[in-house]
C-alpha positions as CSV (number, residue, x, y, z in Angstrom):
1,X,81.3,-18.9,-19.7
2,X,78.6,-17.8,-22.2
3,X,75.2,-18.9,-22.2
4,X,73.8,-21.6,-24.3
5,X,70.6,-21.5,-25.5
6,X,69.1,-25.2,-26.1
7,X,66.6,-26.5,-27.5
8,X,65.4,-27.9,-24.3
9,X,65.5,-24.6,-22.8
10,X,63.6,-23.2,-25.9
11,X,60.6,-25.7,-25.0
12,X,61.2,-25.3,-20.7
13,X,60.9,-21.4,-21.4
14,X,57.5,-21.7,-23.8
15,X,55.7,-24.2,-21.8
16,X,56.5,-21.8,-19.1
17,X,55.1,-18.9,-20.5
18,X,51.7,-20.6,-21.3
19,X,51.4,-21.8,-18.3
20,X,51.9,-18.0,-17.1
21,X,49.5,-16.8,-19.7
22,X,46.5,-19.3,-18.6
23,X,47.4,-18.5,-14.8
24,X,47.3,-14.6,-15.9
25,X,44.1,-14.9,-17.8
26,X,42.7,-17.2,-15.0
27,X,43.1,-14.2,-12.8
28,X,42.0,-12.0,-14.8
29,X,38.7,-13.3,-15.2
30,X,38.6,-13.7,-11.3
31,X,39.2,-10.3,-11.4
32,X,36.5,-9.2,-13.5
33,X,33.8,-11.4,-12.0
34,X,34.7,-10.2,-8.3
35,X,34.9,-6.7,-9.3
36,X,31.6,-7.5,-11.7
37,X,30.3,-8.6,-7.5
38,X,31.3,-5.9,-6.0
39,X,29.6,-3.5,-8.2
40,X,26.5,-6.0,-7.7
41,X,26.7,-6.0,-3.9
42,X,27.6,-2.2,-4.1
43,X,24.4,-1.2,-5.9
44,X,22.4,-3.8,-3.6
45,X,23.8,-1.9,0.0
46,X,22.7,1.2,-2.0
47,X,19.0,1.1,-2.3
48,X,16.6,2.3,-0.4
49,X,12.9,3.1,-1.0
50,X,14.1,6.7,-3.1
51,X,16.0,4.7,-6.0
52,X,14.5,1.4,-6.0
53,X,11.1,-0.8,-5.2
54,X,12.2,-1.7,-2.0
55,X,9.4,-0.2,0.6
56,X,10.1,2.9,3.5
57,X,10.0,0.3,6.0
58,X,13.5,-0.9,4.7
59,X,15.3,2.3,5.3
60,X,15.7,1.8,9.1
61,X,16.1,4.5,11.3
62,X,18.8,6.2,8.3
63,X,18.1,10.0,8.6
64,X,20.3,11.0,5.4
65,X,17.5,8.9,3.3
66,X,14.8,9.9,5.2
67,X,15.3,13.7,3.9
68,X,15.8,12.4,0.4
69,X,13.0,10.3,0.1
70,X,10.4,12.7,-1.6
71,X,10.7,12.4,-5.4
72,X,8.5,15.9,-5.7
73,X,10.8,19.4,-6.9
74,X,10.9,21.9,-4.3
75,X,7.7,24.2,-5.1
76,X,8.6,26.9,-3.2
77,X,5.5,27.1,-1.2
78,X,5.3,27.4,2.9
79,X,4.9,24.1,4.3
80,X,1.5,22.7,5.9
81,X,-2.0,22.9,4.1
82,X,-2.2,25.0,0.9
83,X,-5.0,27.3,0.8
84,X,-8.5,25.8,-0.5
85,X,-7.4,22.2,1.7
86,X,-9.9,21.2,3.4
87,X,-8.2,19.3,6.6
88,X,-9.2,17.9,9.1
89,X,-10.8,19.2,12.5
90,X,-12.8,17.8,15.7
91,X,-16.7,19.1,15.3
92,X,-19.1,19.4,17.6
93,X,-22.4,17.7,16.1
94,X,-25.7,18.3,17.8
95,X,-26.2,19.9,21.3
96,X,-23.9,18.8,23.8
97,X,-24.2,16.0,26.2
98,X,-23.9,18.5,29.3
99,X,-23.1,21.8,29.3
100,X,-21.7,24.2,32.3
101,X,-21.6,28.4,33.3
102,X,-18.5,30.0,34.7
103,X,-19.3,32.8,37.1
104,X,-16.3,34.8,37.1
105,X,-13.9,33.8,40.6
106,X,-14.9,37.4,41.7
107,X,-18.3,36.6,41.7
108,X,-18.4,33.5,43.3
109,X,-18.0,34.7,47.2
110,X,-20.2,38.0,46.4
111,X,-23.3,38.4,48.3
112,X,-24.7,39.9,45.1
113,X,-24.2,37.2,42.7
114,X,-27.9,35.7,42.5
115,X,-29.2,39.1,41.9
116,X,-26.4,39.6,39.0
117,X,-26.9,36.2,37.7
118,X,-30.0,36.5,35.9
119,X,-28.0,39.7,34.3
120,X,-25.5,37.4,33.2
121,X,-25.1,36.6,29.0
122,X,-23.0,34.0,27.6
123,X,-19.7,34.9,26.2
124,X,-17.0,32.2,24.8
125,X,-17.9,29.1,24.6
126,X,-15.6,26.2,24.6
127,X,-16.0,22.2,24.1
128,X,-14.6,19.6,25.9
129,X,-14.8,15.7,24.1
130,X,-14.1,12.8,26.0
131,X,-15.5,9.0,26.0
132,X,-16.5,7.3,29.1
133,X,-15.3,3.6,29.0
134,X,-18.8,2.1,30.7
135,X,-19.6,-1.9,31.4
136,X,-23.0,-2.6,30.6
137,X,-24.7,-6.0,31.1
138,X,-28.1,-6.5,29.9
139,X,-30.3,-9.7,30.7
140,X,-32.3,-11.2,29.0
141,X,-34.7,-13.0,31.1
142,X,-37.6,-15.9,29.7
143,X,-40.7,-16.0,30.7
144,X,-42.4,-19.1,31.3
145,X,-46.5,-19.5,31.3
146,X,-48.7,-22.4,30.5
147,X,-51.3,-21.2,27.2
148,X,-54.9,-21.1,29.1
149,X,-56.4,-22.1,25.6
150,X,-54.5,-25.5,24.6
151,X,-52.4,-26.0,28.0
152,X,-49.3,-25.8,26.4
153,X,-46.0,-24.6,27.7
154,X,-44.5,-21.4,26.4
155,X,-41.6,-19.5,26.8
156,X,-39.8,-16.2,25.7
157,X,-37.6,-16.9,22.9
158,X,-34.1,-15.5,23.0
159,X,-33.0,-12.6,20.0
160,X,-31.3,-15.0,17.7
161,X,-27.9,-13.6,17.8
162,X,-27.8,-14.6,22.4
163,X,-26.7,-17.5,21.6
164,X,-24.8,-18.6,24.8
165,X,-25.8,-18.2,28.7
166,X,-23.1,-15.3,28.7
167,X,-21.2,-13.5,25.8
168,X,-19.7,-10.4,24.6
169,X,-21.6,-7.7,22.8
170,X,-21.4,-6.4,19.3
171,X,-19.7,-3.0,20.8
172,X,-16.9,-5.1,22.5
173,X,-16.6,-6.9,19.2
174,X,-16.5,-4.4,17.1
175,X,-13.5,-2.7,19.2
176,X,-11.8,-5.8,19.5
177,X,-12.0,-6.2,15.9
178,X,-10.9,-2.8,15.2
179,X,-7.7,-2.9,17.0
180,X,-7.1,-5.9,15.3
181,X,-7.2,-5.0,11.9
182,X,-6.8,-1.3,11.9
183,X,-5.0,-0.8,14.4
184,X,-2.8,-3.7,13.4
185,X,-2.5,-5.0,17.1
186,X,-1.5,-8.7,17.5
187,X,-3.9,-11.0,19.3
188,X,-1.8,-11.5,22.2
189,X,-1.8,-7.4,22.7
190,X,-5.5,-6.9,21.8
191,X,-6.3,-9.9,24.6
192,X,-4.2,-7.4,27.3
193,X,-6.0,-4.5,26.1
194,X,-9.0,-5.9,26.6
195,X,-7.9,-7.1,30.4
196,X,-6.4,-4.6,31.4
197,X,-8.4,-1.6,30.3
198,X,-11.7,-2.9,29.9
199,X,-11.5,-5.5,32.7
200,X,-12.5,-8.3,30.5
201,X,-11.0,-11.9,30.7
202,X,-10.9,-12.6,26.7
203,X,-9.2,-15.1,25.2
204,X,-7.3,-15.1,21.9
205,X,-9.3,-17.9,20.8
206,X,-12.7,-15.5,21.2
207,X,-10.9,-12.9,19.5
208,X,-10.0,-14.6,16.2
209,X,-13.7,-15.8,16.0
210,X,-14.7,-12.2,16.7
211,X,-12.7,-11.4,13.0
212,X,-13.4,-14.5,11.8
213,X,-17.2,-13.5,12.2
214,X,-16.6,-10.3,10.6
215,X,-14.9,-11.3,7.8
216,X,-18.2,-13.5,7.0
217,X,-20.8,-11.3,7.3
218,X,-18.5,-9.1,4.3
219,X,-18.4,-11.9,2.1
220,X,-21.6,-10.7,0.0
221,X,-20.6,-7.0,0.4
222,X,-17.0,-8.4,-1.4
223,X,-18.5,-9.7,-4.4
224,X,-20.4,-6.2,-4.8
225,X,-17.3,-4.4,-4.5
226,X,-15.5,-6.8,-7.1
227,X,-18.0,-6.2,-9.5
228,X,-18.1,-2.4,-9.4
229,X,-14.3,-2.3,-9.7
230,X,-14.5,-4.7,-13.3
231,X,-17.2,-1.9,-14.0
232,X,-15.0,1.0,-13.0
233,X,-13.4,3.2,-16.3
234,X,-9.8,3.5,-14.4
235,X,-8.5,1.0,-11.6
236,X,-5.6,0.9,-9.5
237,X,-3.7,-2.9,-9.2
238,X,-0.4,-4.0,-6.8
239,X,0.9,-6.7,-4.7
240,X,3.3,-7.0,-2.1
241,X,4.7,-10.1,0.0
242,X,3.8,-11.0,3.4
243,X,4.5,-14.3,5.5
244,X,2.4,-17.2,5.9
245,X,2.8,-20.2,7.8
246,X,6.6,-19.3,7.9
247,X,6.6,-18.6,3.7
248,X,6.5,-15.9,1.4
249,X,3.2,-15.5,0.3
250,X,1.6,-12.6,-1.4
251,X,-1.5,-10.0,-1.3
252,X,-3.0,-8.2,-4.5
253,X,-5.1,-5.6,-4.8
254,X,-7.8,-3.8,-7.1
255,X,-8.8,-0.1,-6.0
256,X,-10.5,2.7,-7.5
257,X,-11.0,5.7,-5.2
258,X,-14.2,4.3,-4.0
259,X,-13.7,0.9,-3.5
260,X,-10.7,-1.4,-2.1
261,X,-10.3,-5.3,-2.8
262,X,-7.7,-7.2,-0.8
263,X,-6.9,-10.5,-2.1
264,X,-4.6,-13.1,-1.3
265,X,-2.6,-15.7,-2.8
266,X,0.6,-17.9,-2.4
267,X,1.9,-16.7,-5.9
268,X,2.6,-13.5,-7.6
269,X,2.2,-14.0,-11.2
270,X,-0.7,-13.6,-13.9
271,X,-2.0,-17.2,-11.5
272,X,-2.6,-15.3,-9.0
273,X,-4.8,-12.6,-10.9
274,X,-6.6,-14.8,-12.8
275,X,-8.2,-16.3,-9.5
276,X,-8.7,-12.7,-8.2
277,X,-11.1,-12.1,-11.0
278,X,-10.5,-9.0,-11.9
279,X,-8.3,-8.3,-14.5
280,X,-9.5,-11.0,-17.0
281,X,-13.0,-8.7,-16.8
282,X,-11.6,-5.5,-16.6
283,X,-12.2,-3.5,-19.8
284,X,-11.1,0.3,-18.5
285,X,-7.6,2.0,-17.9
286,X,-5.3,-0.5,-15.4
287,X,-2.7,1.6,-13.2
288,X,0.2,-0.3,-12.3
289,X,3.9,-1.1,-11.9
290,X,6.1,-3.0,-15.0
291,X,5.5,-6.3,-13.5
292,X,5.3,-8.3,-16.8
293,X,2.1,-10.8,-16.0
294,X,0.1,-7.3,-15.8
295,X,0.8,-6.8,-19.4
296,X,-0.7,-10.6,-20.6
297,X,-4.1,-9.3,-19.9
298,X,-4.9,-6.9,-23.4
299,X,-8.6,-6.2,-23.0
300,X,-7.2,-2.4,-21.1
301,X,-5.0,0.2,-21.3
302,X,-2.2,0.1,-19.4
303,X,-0.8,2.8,-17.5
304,X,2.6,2.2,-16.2
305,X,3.5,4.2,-12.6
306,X,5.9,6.9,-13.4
307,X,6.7,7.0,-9.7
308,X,8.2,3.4,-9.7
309,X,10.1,4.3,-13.2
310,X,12.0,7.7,-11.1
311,X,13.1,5.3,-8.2
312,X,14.7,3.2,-10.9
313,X,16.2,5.8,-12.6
314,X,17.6,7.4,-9.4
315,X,19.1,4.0,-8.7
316,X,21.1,4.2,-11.6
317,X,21.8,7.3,-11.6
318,X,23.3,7.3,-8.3
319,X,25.0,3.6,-8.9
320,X,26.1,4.5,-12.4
321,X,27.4,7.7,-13.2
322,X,28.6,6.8,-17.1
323,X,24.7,6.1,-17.8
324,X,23.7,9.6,-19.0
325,X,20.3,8.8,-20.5
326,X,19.3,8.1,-17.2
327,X,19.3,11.7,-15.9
328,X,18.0,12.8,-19.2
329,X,14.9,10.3,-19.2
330,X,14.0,11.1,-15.7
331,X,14.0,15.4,-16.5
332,X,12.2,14.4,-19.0
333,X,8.9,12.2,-17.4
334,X,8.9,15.3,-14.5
335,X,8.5,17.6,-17.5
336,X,6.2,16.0,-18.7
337,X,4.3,16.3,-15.7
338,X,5.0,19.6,-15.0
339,X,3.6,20.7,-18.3
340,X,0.6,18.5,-17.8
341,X,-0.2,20.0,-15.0
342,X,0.2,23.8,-16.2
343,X,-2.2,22.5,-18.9
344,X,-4.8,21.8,-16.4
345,X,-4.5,24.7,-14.3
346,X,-5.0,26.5,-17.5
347,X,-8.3,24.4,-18.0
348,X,-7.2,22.4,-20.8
349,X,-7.5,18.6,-21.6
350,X,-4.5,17.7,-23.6
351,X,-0.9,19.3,-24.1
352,X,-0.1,21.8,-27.0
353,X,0.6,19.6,-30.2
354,X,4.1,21.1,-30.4
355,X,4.5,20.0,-26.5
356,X,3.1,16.5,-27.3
357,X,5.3,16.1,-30.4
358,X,8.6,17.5,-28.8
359,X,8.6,15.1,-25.8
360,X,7.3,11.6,-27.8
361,X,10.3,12.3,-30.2
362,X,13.3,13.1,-26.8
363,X,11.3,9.8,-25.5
364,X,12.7,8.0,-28.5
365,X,16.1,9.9,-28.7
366,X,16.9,9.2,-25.6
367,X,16.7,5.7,-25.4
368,X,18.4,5.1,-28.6
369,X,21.2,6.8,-27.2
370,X,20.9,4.1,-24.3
371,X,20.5,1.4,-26.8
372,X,24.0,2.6,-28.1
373,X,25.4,2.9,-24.6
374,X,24.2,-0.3,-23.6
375,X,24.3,-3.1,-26.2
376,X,22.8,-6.4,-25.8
377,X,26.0,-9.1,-24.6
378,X,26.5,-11.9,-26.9
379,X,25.4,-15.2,-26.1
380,X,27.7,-17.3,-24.5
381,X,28.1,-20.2,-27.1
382,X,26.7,-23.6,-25.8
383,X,25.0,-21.4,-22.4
384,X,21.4,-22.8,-22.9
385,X,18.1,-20.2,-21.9
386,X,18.1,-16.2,-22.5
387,X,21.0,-14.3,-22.4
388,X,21.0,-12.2,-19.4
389,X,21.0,-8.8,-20.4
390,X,21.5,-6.9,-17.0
391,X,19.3,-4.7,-15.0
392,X,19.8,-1.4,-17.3
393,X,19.3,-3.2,-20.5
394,X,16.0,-4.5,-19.1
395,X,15.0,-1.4,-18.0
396,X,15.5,0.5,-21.2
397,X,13.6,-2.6,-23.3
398,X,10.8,-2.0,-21.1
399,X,10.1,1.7,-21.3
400,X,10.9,1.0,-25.2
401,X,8.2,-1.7,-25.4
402,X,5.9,-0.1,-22.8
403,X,6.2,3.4,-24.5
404,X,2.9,4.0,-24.4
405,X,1.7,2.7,-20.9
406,X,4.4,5.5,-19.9
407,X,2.9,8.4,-21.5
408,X,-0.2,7.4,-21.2
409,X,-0.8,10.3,-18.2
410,X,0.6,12.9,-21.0
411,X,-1.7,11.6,-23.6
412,X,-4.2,11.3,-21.6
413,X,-5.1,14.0,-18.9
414,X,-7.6,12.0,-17.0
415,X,-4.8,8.8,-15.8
416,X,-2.6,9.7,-12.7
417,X,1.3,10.1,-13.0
418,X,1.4,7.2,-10.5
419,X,0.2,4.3,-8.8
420,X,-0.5,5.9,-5.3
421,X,-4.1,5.1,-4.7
422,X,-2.8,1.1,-4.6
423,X,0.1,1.5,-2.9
424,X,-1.8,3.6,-0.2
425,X,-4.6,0.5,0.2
426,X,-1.6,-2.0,0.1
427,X,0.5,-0.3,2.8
428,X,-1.8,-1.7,5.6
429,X,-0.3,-5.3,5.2
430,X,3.1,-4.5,5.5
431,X,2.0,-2.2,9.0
432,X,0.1,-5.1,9.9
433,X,3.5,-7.8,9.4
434,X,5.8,-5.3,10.8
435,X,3.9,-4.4,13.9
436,X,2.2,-8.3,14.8
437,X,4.6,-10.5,12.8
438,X,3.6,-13.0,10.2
439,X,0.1,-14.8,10.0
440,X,0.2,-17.8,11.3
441,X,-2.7,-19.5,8.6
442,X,-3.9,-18.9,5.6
443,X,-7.1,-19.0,6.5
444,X,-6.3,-15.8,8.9
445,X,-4.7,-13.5,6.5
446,X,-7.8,-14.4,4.1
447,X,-10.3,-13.1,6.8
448,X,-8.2,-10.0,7.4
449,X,-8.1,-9.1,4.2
450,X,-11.9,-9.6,3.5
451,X,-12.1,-7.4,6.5
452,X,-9.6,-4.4,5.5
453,X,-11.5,-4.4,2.1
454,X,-14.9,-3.7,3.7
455,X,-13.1,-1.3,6.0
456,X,-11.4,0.7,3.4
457,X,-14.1,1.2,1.5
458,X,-16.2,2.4,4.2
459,X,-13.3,5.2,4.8
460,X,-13.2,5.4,1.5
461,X,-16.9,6.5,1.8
462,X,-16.2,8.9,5.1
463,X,-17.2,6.2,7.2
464,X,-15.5,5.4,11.2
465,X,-14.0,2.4,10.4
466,X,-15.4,1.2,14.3
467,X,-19.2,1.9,13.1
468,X,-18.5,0.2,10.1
469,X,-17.5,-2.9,12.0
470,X,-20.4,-2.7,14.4
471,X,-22.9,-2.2,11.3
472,X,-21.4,-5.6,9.5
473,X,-22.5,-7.5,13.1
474,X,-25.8,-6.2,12.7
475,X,-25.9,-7.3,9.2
476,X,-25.8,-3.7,7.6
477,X,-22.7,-4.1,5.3
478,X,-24.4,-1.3,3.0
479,X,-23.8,1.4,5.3
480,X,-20.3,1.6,3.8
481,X,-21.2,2.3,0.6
482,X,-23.5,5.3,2.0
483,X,-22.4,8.6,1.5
C-alpha cells in the first residue's frame, strides 16, 4: 500500500523538527558554556606562582613547579656567589671573651714541658661562638631615712620603667618580641619557649602587651619613616591579603631600599591608600603591579613590574597555545632587559636610539596583532553593565594603555625591571599567617605591622633586628636609622 503524505503529517513532521532544532541548539549552547568551564577550571588547576599572581606558598610540596619557578634565562655561570659578592660570614669583633693554649698531646705527660713552654709560639688560631642563656635578677631595694633638717620622710625612688614588685626585663622582652614578629612564632609557642627553655612562667596575655608596648614606642619613629618615603625620588608599593577576625583583610606597603612601611586595612582599593598617606603625597617614580586604583593617583610615574606581566604571559602561553603574541611580547620585555643591562655594563645611561626605536615600534606590532586575534565580544543586547571582555583581552588593553609604565625601566635606566624590593618587605605577612594562623584582632595585626616596619628598616640599615627591639624599650627608636 503506498504511502500518503497528508497534510496533517506535513504539520506533525515540521513541528517535530523545530522542536529538534530548539532541543539541538539548547544543547549546543550547553555544550559551549561547559566546555567554555572547562577551559576556565582547566587554566584555574593550572597556575601556580611561575604563570600567574598567585604566591610560592600555593605551589605545595609540587617539585615539577618548583624547578620551573625562576623566570631568569640560564646565564651559564657556576652556581653560588659570583665573584665581587660580598656574602655573608661570622666575624670575630674585639678580643675574645676567653681564650685557651693547646700543648701538643706529646707534650702534656713530658717532664720537660714547663722548660719548653716559655719556647712555645702561637700557631693557628681558631674561634669558637656560643651564647650562654643566664637568669639574672637584679633588686632594687628603697631606702628609707627621716631628713635631719625638716624631719621629713624620704625614700629611694624606683627607675620609672619598675613599675611592678616583680617583672620581666627589657632583654626578655625584647626576645620574646623577636620571636614573635620575626620569627613569626605564635603566642601559644613563644609562651612554651619561654617555659621550657628559659624557665619562665609567662603568659600569653604578658606577651601580647610585650608587642603591644613595642609597637608604641615606634609610633613616632613611623611617622618619620612615612615622611621620608613621600620624599623619596623612587618607591616600591604592594598589598597582599591576610585574615582578620575570621575575614579577608589586607596589608599595603611603601618601601624604598632604606625604609619599610607596613600598613593595614580591611580593603584593597585606592580607600585603602588614601588613608595610608602616601601615595596622594608622593611626587617621584611609584613601582608596582597593574592593580587599577594605583593608576588614579597622577602626581608620579608609574612603573609597572615586568616580573608580574612574564607570570601572566607564561599563564597564557602555557593555557593557550593559539595566542602567539604572547610568546612574542614576553621575548620581547627579556630583550629589553637584556639590552638594558649590556648598556650598563658598558657604562651607558640609556639604549642606542636604533635599540630604543626598534623595540617601542614590536611593542606596538605586537599587540595589534593581538588586538586582531582577540576582538572585543559584542554586547549582549538588553545585558546591562560592561561587557566582559575575558582575561586576554584585558591583559592586552592594559599593556596598550599602560605602555609607558612598561617601558619605563628601558626608558629609563635608573627604575628596576620589577617590583622585588615590595614583595620582599610584603613576604613576612604571608610567613607570619602561614606559620601562626590568622590574627585574631585588628588591633593585633596593626601593632605587628608597626613593629615589622621599624624592624625592617633597621635591617634595612644593617641593624640585629633583637638590638633594635631592645633599643625601642629604651626609647632609642633612632638607632635604626644609624648606619
Amino acid at each position: 500500500m503506498p504511502f500518503e503524505i497528508t497534510e496533517e503529517l506535513v504539520r506533525f513532521l515540521i513541528d517535530q523538527n523545530k522542536k529538534q532544532s530548539e532541543q539541538i541548539s539548547e544543547l549546543t549552547a550547553q555544550v559551549e558554556a561547559l566546555t567554555q568551564k572547562i577551559a576556565e577550571l582547566t587554566e584555574k588547576n593550572n597556575k601556580n606562582s611561575n604563570n600567574s599572581s598567585k604566591p610560592p606558598s600555593s605551589d605545595g610540596l609540587k617539585k615539577d613547579i618548583s624547578k620551573k619557578r625562576s623566570l631568569r634565562e640560564k646565564t651559564g655561570k657556576k652556581q653560588g656567589g659570583q665573584p665581587g659578592h660580598k656574602g655573608n660570614r661570622l666575624e670575630i669583633e674585639g678580643k675574645p671573651d676567653q681564650s685557651r693554649s693547646l700543648a701538643p698531646s706529646k707534650c702534656k705527660l713530658c717532664p720537660n714541658w714547663e722548660k719548653c713552654q716559655g719556647k712555645a709560639c702561637p700557631g693557628e688560631k681558631r674561634y669558637l661562638v656560643d651564647y650562654e642563656i643566664k637568669r639574672i635578677v637584679t633588686e632594687y631595694i628603697s631606702l628609707k631615712l627621716t631628713c635631719p633638717m625638716d624631719n621629713t620622710n624620704l625614700k629611694g625612688e624606683f627607675p620609672e620603667d619598675i613599675k611592678g614588685e616583680i617583672q620581666y626585663g627589657k632583654n626578655i622582652a625584647a626576645l620574646l618580641v623577636a620571636l614573635n614578629t620575626v620569627g613569626a612564632v605564635s603566642t601559644d609557642r613563644v609562651k612554651e619557649i619561654a617555659g621550657s627553655i628559659l624557665g619562665l612562667p609567662i603568659s600569653k596575655a604578658t606577651i601580647i602587651k610585650m608587642v603591644s608596648r613595642c609597637a608604641n614606642k615606634v609610633q613616632n619613629f613611623l611617622a618619620i619613616i612615612k615622611e621620608r618615603i613621600i620624599n623619596a625620588w623612587e618607591a616600591y608599593f604592594d598589598e597582599t591579603g591576610s585574615r582578620v577576625e575570621g575575614k579577608t583583610r589586607w596589608v599595603h606597603c611603601a618601601v624604598t631600599s632604606e625604609y619599610t612601611y607596613l600598613f593595614y586595612h580591611p580593603k584593597r582599593g585606592k580607600a585603602a591608600m588614601d588613608e595610608m598617606g602616601v601615595l596622594p603625597f608622593f611626587k617621584g617614580i611609584a613601582h608596582h603591579d597593574c592593580w587599577k586604583p594605583y593608576f588614579r593617583f597622577t602626581e608620579m610615574d608609574h612603573a609597572v613590574c615586568c616580573a608580574h606581566l612574564l607570570r601572566e604571559l607564561n599563564g597564557i602561553i602555557e593555557n593557550h597555545p593559539d595566542q602567539e603574541w604572547a610568546s612574542s611580547f614576553r621575548r620581547l620585555l627579556l630583550n629589553m632587559k637584556k639590552t638594558k643591562e649590556g648598556s650598563m655594563i658598558n657604562s651607558e645611561n640609556a639604549a642606542n636610539h636604533c635599540y630604543h626605536k626598534r623595540y617601542l615600534n614590536q611593542y606596538d606590532d605586537i599587540l595589534n596583532a593581538a588586538c586582531e586575534m582577540n576582538p572585543v565580544p559584542e554586547k549582549t543586547p538588553g545585558k546591562r553593565g560592561r561587557q566582559n571582555k575575558g582575561k586576554i583581552r584585558s591583559l592586552i588593553d592594559r599593556l596598550i594603555a599602560n605602555k609607558a609604565a612598561v617601558c619605563l625601566f628601558f626608558t629609563n635606566f635608573k627604575v628596576d625591571f620589577d617590583n622585588n624590593q615590595a614583595e620582599r618587605d610584603i613576604r613576612i605577612v604571608k610567613i607570619k599567617t602561614k606559620v601562626s594562623g590568622c590574627f585574631r584582632s585588628e588591633e593585633g595585626i596593626k601593632e605587628y605591622l608597626a613593629v615589622m616596619s621599624y624592624i625592617g628598616t633597621a635591617k634595612k640599615h644593617g641593624k640585629n633586628a633583637f638590638q633594635a627591639i631592645l633599643n625601642a624599650f629604651k626609647g632609642n627608636t633612632s638607632y635604626a636609622l644609624e648606619y
